[in-house]
C-alpha positions in Angstrom: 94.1 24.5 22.5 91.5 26.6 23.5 88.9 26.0 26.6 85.6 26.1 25.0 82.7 23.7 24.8 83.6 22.4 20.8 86.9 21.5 21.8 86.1 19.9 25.4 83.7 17.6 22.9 86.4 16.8 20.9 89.0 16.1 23.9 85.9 13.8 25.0 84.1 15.5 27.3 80.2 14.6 27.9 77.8 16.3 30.0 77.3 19.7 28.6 74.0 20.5 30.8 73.1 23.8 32.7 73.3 23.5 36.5 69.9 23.7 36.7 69.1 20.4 34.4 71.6 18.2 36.0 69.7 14.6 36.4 72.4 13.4 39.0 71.3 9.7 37.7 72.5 9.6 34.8 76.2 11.0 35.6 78.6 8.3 35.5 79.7 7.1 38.7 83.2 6.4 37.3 86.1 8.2 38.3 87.4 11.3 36.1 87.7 15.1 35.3 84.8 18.0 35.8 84.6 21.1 34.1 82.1 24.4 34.8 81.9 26.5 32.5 79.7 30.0 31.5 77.1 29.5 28.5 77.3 31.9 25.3 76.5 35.5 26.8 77.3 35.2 30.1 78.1 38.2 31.9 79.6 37.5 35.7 77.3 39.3 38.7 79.2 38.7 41.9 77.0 38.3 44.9 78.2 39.7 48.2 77.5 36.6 50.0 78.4 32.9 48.4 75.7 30.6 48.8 78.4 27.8 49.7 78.4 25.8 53.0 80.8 26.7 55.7 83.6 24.8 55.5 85.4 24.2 58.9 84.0 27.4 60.4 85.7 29.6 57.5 83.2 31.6 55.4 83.4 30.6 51.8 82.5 34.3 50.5 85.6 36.6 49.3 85.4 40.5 48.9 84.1 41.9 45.4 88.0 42.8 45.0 88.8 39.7 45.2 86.4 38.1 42.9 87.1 40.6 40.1 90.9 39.9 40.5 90.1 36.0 39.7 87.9 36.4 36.9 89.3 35.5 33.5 88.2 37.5 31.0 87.1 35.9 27.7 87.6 32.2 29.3 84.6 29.8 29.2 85.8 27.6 31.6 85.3 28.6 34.9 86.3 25.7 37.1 88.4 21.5 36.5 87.6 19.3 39.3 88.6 15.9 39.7 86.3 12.9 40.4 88.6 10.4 41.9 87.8 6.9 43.2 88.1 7.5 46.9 89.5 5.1 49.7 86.9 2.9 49.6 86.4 3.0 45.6 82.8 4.3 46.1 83.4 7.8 45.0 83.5 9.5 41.4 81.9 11.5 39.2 78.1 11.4 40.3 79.1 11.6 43.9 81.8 14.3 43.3 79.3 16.5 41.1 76.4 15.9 43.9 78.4 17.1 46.4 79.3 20.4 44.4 76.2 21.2 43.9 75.1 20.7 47.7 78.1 22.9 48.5 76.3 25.5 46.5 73.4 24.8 48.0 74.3 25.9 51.6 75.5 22.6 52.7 78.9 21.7 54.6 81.3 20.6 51.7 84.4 18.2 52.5 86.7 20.2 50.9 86.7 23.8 49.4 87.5 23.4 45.5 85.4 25.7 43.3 83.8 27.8 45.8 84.0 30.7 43.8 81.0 29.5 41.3 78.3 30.0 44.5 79.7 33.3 44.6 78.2 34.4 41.0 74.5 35.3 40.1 72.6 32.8 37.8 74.7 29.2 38.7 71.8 27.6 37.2 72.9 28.6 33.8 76.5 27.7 33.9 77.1 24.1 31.8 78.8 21.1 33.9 80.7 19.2 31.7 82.7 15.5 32.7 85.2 12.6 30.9 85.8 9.8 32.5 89.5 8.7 33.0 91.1 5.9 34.7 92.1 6.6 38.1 96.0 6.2 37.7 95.4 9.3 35.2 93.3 11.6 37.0 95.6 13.8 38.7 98.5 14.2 35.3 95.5 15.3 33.3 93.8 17.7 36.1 97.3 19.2 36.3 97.7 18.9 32.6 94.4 20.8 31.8 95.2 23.4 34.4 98.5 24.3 32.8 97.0 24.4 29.6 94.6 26.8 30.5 97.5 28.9 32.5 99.4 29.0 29.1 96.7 30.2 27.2 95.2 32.6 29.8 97.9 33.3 32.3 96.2 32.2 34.9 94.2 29.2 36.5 90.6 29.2 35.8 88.7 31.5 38.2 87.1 28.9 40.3 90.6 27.1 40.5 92.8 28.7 43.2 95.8 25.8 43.0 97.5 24.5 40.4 96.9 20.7 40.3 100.0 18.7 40.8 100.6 15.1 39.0 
């Protein structure tokens, strides 16, 4: 199948909302999958510097080289994250998503998924998109959905740098 906003929908995605008009409130807090992708027209601008937190004293920013060898041309997806429950079963979606979004926003992250999306111009237009799932399931279909998208593309999506395992 292909990765585009109509069949997300269908697969029973929800969400759908630039960057910029995320209301964190009313993101479920349930566990499940996250997807980022580019809006109709979107051309990638790489910035020099990410505007990511530093993550364990390692600078989140890769060379332009490096960026344009993880870009996937013609894909709308750009990043699948996972929303899981945590160890205390206070974590998911809302939580998961905030925390992105303050990665991009400068702050220290606790973990390094998707930093390549603070490294291109305009994050504020890109479209987060979410589906809840039961937690037993979360990690099959993240690796599922990655493998998809490898299939069809040949690759992982370009925010994605390892393959989710089940």
């Amino acid at each position: 199948m292909p990765f585009n906003k109509k069949t997300l929908k269908d697969d029973g995605f929800t969400g759908f909302r630039p960057i910029t008009d995320l209301e964190i409130n009313r993101i479920p807090q349930r566990q499940g999958i996250f997807v980022v992708l580019r809006p109709e027209g979107f051309e990638p601008r790489f910035l020099t510097k990410s505007t990511a937190g530093i993550f364990k004293k390692k600078n989140p920013s890769l060379p332009m080289a490096g960026l344009t060898a993880e870009w996937v041309e013609d894909a709308d997806v750009l990043f699948i994250g996972k929303a899981s429950p945590g160890s205390k079963g206070n974590r998911g979606l809302r939580r998961q998503i905030q925390e992105f979004l303050d990665f991009g926003n400068g702050k220290p992250p606790g973990h390094w998924d998707g930093r390549l999306i603070w490294q291109l111009a305009e994050t504020g237009a890109l479209l987060m998109a979410w589906k809840e799932l039961p937690a037993e399931e979360l990690n099959a279909a993240q690796a599922n959905y990655h493998a998809e998208f490898r299939q069809l593309h040949g690759r992982l999506p370009f925010a994605n740098l390892v393959q989710a395992r089940a």
